[in-house]
Structures are given as C-alpha cells and as structure tokens.
N, C-alpha and C positions, 0 to 999 in steps of 0.2 A: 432520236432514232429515225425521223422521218428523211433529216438530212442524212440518211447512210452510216452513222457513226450507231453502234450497238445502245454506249448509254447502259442502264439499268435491268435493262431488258435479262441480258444472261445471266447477272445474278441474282434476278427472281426465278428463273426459270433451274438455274442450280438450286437453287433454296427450295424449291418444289419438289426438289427432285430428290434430294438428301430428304428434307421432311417426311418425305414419303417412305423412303428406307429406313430410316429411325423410327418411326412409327410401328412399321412392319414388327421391326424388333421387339418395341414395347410391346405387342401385342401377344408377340410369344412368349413375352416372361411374364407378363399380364395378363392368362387369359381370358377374365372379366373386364378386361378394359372399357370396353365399349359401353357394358350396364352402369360401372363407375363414374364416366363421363354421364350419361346418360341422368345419372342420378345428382350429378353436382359435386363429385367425389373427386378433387385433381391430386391428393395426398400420397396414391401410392406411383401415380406417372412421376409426379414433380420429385420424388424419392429415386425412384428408377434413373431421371433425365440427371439427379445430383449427381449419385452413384456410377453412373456411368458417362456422361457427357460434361457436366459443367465444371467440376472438381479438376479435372484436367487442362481449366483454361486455354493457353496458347501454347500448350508442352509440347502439344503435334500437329502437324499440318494438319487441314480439313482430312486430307486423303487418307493421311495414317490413322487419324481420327477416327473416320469414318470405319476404315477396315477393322478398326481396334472393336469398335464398337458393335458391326454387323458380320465380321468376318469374311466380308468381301471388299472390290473394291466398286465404288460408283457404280450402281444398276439400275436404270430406267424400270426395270421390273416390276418392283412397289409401286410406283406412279401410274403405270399403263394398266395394271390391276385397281387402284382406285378409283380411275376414271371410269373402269370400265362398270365397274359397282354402281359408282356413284350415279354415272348418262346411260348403260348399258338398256334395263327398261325402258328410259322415254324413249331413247333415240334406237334402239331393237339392234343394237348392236350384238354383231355374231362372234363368238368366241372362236 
C-alpha cells in the first residue's frame, strides 16, 4: 500500500463494513445478543449466521448476499454507528 497499490487494505475495510451490517442484523433477530456474547454463549449467533449466511455458500454475490440477508444494499450506517458507540465517550464525539 505504501507504494500506491491498495493491496488488502479495501478488503478489510469492506469486511468491516459488511461485519457491521450483519451484526446489526443479528441483533435484531437476537435481541439478547449482546448478554449471550457476554456470557460465552456463541450457539444462537452461529445458528442465526448458519441459517441465514453460510448455508448459502457462493450461490450469490456478496452484494445479493448481502441485500438477501439485511434487506438493503452495502450501508456504512452499522459501522459509523459502532464506532461511534464504541470511541463516541472517550473521544466526546457529537452525534
């Protein structure tokens, strides 16, 4: 990446970004996700992520994938919402 060429870079930064909208998801068909985790409990995400993500393999593009999955297509939305959760206290970021 330093020499100008992208490299890995965009498709971590894609991966972040899907991650994040997936997640969103689970959490709406999950909504004790977070205590589950919390507790060491991964049986009913990794159920959810069967059911609706892996079973499907390579049947569809990311993209159709993705919209299959969240109903939209690719949203930054999830991601700039968990960052903001996640740094919004330290760093006093304003909504």
């Amino acid at each position: 990446w330093s020499s100008g060429g992208l490299g890995g870079f965009s498709g971590y930064t894609l991966g972040n970004i899907i991650g994040a909208q997936l997640f969103a998801k689970a959490r709406e068909a999950l909504p004790d996700l977070d205590a589950q985790i919390a507790a060491g409990e991964f049986g009913p995400l990794h159920e959810w992520l069967r059911t609706n993500l892996y079973q499907h393999g390579r049947k569809f593009t990311p993209n159709e994938l993705l919209e299959r999955i969240t109903g939209g297509p690719l949203s930054t939305g999830p991601w700039i919402a968990y960052v903001r959760r996640k740094f919004g206290d330290i760093y006093h970021l304003a909504d």
